[in-house]
VOBA-557867 format. One record per residue (C-alpha): residue number from 1; residue in one letter; x negated, y negated, z negated. Coordinates in Angstrom, 1 decimal, m for minus. Layout:
N
[pt NUM "A" [X Y Z]] ...
// end
This chain:
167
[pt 1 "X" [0.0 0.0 0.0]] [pt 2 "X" [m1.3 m3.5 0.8]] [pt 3 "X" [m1.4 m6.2 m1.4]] [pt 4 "X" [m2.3 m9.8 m0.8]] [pt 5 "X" [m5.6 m9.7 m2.7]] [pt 6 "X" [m7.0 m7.0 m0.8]] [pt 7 "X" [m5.8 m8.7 2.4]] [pt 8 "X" [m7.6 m12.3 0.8]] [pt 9 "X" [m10.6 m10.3 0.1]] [pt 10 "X" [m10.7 m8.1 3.5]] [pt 11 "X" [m9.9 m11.3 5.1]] [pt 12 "X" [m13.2 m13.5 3.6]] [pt 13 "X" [m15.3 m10.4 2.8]] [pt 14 "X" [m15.8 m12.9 m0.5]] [pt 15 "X" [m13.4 m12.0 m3.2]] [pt 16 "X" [m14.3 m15.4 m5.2]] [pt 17 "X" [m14.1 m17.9 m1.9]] [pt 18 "X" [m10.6 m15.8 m1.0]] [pt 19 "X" [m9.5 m16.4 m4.4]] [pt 20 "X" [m10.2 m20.1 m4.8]] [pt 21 "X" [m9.1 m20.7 m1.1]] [pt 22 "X" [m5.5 m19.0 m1.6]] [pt 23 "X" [m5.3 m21.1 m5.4]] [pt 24 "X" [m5.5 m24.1 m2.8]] [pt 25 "X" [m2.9 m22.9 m0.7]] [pt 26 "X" [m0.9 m22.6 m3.6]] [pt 27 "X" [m1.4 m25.9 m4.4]] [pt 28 "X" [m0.2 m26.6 m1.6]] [pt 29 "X" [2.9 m25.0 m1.1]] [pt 30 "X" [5.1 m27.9 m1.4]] [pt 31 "X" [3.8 m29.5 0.9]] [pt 32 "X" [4.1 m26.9 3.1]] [pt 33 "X" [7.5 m26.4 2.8]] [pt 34 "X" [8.3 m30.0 4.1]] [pt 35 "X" [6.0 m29.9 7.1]] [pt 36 "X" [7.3 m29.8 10.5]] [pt 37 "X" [5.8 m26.3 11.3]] [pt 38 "X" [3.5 m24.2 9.4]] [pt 39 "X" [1.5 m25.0 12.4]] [pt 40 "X" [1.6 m28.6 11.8]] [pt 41 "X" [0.8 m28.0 8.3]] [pt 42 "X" [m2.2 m26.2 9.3]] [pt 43 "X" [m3.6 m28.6 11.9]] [pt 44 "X" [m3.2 m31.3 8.9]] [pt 45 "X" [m5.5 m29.4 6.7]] [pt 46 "X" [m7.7 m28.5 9.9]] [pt 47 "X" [m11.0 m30.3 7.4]] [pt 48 "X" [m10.2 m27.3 4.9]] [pt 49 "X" [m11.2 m24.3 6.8]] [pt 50 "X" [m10.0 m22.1 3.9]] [pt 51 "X" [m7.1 m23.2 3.5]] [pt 52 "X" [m6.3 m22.8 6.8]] [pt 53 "X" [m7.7 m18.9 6.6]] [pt 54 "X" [m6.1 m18.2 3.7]] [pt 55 "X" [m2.7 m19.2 5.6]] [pt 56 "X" [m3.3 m16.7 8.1]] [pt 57 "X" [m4.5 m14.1 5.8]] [pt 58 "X" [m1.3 m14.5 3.9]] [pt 59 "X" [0.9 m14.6 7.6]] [pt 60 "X" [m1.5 m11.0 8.5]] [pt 61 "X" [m0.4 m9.6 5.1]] [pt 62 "X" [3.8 m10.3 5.4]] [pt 63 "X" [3.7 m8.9 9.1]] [pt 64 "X" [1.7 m6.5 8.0]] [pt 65 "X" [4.1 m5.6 5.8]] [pt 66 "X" [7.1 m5.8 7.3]] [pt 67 "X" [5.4 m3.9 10.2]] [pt 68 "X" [5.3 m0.9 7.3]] [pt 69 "X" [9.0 m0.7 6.6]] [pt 70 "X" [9.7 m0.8 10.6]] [pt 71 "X" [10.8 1.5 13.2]] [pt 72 "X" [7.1 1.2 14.6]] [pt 73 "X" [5.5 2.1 11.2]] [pt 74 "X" [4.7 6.0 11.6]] [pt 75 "X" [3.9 6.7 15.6]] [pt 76 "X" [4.4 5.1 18.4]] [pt 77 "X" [6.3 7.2 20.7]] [pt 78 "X" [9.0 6.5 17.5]] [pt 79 "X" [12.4 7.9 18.6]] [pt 80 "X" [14.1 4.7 16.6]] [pt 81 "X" [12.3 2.4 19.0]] [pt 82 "X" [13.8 4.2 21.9]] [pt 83 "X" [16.7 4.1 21.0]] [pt 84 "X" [17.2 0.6 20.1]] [pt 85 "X" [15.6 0.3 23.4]] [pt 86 "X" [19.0 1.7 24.8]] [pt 87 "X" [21.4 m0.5 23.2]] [pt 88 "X" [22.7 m2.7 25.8]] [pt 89 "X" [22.6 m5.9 23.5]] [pt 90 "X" [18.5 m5.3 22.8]] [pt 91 "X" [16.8 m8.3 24.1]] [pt 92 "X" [13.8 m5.8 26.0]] [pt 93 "X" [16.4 m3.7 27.8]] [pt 94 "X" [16.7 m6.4 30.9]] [pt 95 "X" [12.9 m6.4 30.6]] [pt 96 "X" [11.9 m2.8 30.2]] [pt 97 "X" [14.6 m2.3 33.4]] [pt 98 "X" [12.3 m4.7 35.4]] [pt 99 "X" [9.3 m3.3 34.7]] [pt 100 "X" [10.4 0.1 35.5]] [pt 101 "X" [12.6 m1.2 38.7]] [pt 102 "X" [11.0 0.7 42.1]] [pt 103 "X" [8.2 2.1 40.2]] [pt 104 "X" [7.5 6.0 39.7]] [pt 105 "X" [4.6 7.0 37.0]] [pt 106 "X" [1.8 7.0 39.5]] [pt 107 "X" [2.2 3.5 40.3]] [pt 108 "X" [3.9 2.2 37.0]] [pt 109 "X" [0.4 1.3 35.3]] [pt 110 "X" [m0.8 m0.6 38.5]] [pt 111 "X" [2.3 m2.7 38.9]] [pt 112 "X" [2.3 m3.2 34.7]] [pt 113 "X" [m1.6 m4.5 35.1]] [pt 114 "X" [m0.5 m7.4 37.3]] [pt 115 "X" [1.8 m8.9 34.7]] [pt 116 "X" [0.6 m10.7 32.2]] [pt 117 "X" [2.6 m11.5 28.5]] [pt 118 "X" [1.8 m14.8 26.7]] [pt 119 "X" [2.7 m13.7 23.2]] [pt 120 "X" [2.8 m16.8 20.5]] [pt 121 "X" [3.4 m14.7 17.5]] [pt 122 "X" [0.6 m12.2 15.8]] [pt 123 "X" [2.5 m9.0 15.8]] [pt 124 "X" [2.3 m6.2 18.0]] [pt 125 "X" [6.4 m4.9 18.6]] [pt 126 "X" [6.4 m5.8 22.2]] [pt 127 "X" [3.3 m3.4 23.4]] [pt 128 "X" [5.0 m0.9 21.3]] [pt 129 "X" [8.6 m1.2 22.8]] [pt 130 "X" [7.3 m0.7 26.2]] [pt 131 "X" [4.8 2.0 25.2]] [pt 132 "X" [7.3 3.7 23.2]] [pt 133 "X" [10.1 3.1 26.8]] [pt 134 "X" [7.6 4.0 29.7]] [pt 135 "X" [6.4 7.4 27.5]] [pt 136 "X" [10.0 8.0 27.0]] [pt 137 "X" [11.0 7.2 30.7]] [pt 138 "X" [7.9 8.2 32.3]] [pt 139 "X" [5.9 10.0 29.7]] [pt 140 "X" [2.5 7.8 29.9]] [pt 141 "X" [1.0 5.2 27.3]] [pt 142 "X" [m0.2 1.8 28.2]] [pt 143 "X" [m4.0 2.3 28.6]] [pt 144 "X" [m6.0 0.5 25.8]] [pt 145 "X" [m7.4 m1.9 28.7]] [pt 146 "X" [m3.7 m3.0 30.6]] [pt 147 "X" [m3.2 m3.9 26.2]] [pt 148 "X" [m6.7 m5.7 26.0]] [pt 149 "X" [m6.3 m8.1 29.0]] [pt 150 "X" [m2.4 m7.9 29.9]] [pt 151 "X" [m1.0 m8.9 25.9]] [pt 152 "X" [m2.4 m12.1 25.1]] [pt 153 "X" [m1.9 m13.1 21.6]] [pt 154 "X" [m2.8 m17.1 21.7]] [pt 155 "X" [m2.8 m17.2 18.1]] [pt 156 "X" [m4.3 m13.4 17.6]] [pt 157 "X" [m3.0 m10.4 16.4]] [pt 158 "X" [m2.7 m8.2 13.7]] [pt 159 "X" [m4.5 m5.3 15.1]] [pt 160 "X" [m6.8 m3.9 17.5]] [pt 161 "X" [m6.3 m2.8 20.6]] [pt 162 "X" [m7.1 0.8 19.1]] [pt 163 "X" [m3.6 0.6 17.4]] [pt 164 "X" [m4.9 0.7 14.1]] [pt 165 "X" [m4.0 m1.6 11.6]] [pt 166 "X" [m6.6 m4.3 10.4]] [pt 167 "X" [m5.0 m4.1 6.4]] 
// end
């Protein structure tokens, strides 16, 4: 099981600078919760490297979490994931139906490696809803490369490309 100190001390390999730099944070909470965005927040403490660290740490740690107590938390080919995938009101059905439009398996990967998702948030549900749909549909996985260069996470992510968690 996680906790926030072991993602503060995993995060600044420095138990005492994670500590003081999350105490800050703290500190700061108020503020924080009458800011614009968390992103604002964070680009008006950009002259407190730590702080800002310790924000993402603590952002890591609750997806991190929630990713645990998900349909995506024990495998990937997870039946749950599938069939949500299914449900007509699932916002990746139109997509998944796209990407599999004209396509058989043998040229599935080379159409998928000339599309390209922008992702803006740190988690990793969207590479595992279309694994999880093109292994169910056409029983292959997204090679760890189409992942690498083809899911771009502009702010990060909370994982590696090996799908194994970072926490």
């Amino acid at each position: 099981k996680l906790s926030l100190s072991y993602a503060m001390e995993n995060y600044f390999k420095d138990p005492e600078r994670g500590h003081l730099a999350f105490n800050r944070l703290k500190n700061l909470s108020k503020q924080l919760r009458t800011a614009a965005s968390l992103d604002n927040f964070l680009d008006q403490h950009r002259d407190e490297p730590d702080v800002i660290s310790a924000a993402k740490a603590c952002i890591v740690y609750k997806l991190a979490e929630a990713e645990q107590n998900s349909a995506i938390a024990d495998e990937v080919q997870s039946s749950a994931i599938v069939q949500k995938s299914i449900d007509k009101d699932y916002f990746a059905l139109p997509l998944l139906n796209i990407l599999s439009r004209g396509n058989t398996a043998r040229d599935l990967l080379e159409s998928l490696s000339n599309i390209h998702f922008v992702i803006f948030n740190y988690d990793r549900c969207l590479e595992f809803i279309i694994d999880a749909w093109l292994n169910f549909r056409f029983s292959i996985e997204i090679p760890k490369d189409i992942l690498r260069e083809n899911f771009i996470h502009v702010y990060g992510a909370i994982y590696n490309f090996d799908r194994e968690k970072v926490l």
